[in-house]
N, C-alpha and C positions, 0 to 999 in steps of 0.2 A: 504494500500500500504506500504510495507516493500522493500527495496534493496540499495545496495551497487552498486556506481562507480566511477571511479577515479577523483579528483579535478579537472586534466589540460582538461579532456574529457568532461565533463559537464562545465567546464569555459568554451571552445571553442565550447561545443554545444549553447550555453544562449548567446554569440555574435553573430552567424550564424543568430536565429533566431529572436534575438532583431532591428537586422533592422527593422521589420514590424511591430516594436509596434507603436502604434498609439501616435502620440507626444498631440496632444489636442483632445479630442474627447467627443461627447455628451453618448458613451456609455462606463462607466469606465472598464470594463472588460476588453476590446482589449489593454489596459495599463501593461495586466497580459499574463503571457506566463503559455501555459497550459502541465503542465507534467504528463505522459502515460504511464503504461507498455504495449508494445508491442510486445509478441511475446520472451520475454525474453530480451528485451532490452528496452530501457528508449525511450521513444518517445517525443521531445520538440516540442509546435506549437505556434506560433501567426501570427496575420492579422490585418492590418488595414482597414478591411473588402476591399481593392484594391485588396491587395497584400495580400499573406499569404504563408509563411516558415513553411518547419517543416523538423527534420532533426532526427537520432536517432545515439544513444550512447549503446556501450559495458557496459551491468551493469547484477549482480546478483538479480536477482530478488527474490526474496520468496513469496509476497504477491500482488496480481495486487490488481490497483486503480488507481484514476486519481484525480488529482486538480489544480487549477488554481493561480496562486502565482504574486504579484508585481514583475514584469519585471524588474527594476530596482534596489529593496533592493533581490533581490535576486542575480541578476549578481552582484553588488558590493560588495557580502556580500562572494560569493564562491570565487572571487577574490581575495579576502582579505586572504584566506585560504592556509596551506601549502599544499606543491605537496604530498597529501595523500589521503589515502580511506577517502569516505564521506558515511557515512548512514543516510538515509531518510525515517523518519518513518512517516505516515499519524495520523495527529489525528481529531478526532472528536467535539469535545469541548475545545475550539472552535475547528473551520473549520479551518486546515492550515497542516504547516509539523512540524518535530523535524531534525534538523543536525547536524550532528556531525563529527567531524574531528580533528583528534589527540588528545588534549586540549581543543579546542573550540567547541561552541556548539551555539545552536539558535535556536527559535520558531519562526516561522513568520505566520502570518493568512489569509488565503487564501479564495478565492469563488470556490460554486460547480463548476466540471466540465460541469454539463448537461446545466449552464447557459452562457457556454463561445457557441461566436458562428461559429457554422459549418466549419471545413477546408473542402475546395471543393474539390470533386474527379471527375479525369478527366482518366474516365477508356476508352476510345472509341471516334474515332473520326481520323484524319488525319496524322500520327505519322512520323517524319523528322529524322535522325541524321545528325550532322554536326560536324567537327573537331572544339574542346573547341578553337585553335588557331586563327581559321580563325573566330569563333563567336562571338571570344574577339575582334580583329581587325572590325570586321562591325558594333557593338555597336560601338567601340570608336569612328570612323569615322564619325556615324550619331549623336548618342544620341543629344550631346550638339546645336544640331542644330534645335530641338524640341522649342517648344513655351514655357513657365515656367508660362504664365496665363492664368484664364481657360476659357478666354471670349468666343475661339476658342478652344474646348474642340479634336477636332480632331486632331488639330495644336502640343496638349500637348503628341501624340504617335507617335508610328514608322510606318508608313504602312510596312506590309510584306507580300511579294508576292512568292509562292513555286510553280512550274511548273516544271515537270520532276525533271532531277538534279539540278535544278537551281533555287536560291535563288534571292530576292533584298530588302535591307533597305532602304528605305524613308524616311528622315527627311524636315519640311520645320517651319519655325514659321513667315514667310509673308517678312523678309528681308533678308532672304538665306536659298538655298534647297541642299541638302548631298544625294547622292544617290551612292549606294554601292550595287555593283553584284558577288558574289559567288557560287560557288558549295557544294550540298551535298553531302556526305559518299555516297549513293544511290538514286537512284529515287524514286518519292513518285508516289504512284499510283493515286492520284485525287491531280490536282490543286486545290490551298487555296490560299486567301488575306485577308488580318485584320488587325484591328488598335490595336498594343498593348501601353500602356502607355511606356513613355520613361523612368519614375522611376522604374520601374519594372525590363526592360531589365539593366538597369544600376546595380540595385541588381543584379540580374543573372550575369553581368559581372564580381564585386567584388566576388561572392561564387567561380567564376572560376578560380581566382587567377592562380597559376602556372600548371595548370592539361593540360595533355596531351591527356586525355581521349577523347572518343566520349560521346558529348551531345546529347541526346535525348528530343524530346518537340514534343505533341501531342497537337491540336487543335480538340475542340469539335464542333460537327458536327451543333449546332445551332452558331459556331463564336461566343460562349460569355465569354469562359475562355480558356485560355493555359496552359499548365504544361511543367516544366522542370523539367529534371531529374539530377544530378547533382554528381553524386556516393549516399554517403548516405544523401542526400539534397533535396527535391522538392519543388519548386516555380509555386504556381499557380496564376496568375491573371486574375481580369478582363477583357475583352479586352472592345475599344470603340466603340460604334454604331457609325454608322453617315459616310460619303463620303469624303472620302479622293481628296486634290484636284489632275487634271491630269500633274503631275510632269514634264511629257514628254516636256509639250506644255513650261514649263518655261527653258527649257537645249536650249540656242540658237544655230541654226545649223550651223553658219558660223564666221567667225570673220576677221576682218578687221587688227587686229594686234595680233603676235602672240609673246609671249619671254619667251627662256626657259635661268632660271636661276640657281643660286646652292638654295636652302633651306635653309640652315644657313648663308648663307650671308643676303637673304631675312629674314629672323627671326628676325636676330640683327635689320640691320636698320629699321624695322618695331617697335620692342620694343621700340627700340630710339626716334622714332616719336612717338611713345605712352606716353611716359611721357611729353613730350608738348600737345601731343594733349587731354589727362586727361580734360585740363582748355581750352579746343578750341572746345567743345562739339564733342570729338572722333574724328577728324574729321584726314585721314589721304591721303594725296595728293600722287599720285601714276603718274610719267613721265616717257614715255616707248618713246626713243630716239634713232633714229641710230648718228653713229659717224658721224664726220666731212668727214673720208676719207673713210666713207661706208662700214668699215668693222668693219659687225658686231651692233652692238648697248650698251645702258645700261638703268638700269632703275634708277631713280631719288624717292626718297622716301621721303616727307617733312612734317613738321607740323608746324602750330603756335598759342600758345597762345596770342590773345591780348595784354596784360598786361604784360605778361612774357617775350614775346622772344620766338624764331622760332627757328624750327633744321634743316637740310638735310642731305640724307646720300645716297650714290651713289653706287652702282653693275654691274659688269658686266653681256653682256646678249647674247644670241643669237636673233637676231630677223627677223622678216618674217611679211611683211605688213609695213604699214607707220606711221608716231609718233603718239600718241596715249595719252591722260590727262584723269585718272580717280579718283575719291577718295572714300575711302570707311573706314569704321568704324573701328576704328583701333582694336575694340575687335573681332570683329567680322575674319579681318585677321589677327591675332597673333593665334586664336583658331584653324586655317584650318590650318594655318601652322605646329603648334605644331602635328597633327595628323599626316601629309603629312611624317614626320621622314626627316634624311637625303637622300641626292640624290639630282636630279636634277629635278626641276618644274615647269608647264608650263602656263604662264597668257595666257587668249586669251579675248578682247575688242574687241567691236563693235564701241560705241563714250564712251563718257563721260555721255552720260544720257540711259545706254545701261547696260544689266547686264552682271556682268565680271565672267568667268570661271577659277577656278586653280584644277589642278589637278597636281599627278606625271607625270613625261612621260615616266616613263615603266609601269606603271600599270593603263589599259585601266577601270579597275573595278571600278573604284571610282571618279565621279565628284563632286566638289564644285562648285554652282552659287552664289556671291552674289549681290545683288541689291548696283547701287549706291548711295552716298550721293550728291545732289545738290551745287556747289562751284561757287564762284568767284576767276578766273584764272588768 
């Protein structure tokens, strides 16, 4: 393997696809990012056998070949490098490359390609596009609301469900559920559902960064891997076996109190209660009050640490129903909030041992439930 490509192109190829190096792993390979001529152009992959990236680069090629290289002393070492042509010769003895760039130069020693293992191809099967905007926005919504252990291995992905033109993201991890309805660019001719992991789509959302394009992602027809397409990017993961719970049955259909308030008012004095409630085990006390002379209502937002000293901080609100005492985890509401952006949003309570809904109130596409915490009032 012989060829030439520019520094800031292969720096920015070797981040793309260093997300999916494997951070501790019992096979040291997946630690190595494997580089490919393809076609006249530089082909970069790795996998943490989950997930696996791979992405290609503008380069001159003269000589194909492929090798397997330290994912790490290699990005740090092109980095290090000024914005010039780099050449990259294959050697033999040992197994690695030669680089060279302006002045500088470097041997690094690498494993065959044939032992790095397999990036999946996902040629067939169920194929979507959806606006990069609107994919950014339904990951961010749900992801964090995924489970992060794997005792509950289902809990730890998004269920995704594609009918006609129409999309939904399910998050739940057993103390709050994120569900997010969209449309696709076109219909899909067969409905599909599957668990994919929430690290995964989260990658996919960082590659999207500011693209306007259409994304395209295919589901393979036994539901065991997805691919995304990404310009010159593709992310394929595993998807999860196993039964997602019925999300439906946890969105309560009624509510006994309803108040819609601004967001950044709710934000602040939530944060504010948060730093009391740090040392009050999360805990953040939520009073949905009409006024004295009926017009209208507010909500009352409090924390207290034992030891420390207690805060409150007061909002105005519109409300619909009768007073209302809940509390709920104050990370847990800073995080829904943060998604929700500005505008005006809307709580809806059943009691105090009942699970509480926020959403926007102009956009019908996206509910929050979360479960409460148990208080003395």
């Amino acid at each position: 393997m012989r060829l030439s490509c520019l520094q800031e192109n292969l720096s920015r190829g070797l981040t793309v696809v260093g997300r999916a190096i494997a951070a501790r792993t019992t096979l040291p390979i997946t630690q190595n990012v494997l580089l490919e001529t393809d076609d006249s152009r530089l082909k970069l992959a790795a996998t943490n056998l989950e997930i696996a990236i791979s992405t290609w680069i503008g380069a001159q090629v003269d000589t194909e070949g492929s090798i397997t290289i330290p994912s790490r002393l290699l990005t740090e070492f092109v980095n290090s490098l000024p914005s010039d042509r780099i050449d990259i010769n294959l050697s033999d003895q040992p197994k690695g490359i030669s680089l060279k760039c302006a002045r500088f130069e470097a041997n690094i020693n690498g494993l065959d390609a044939i032992d790095f293992p397999p990036i999946p191809t996902v040629d067939s099967g169920v194929i979507g596009k959806i606006e990069a905007r609107k994919l950014r926005e339904a990951i961010s919504h749900v992801a964090f609301a995924a489970a992060t252990e794997d005792s509950r291995p289902v809990l730890t992905g998004i269920k995704v469900e594609i009918e006609g033109q129409k999309f939904t993201f399910a998050a739940a991890d057993g103390f709050r559920l994120a569900v997010f309805k969209g449309d696709l660019v076109e219909p899909v001719m067969e409905s599909v559902s599957f668990i994919i992991p929430a690290r995964a789509l989260q990658e996919v959302n960082r590659l999207i960064g500011g693209q306007t394009s259409t994304i395209e992602f295919t589901v393979t027809p036994q539901k065991s891997q997805a691919l995304f397409r990404i310009d010159n990017i593709e992310v394929v993961s595993q998807l999860i076996p196993g039964t997602f719970p019925n999300y439906d049955q946890l969105i309560p259909e009624g509510f006994a109190t309803r108040a819609i308030v601004d967001q950044e008012d709710f934000l602040r004095a939530t944060r504010a209660a948060s730093i009391f409630a740090r040392d009050g085990s999360g805990i953040v006390k939520v009073h949905i009050k009409p006024n004295e002379d009926n017009s209208s209502g507010r909500v009352s937002i409090s924390s207290r640490a034992e030891e420390l000293g207690d805060n409150q901080g007061e909002i105005d609100a519109q409300l619909e129903g009768e007073e209302s005492k809940i509390a709920f985890n104050s990370r847990y509401l800073s995080e829904v909030l943060d998604v929700l952006g500005s505008g005006e949003i809307v709580i809806e309570t059943t009691s105090s041992s009942s699970p509480g809904v926020i959403r926007a109130l102009n956009n019908d596409g996206y509910v929050h439930v979360v479960m409460p915490m148990f208080v003395q009032w």
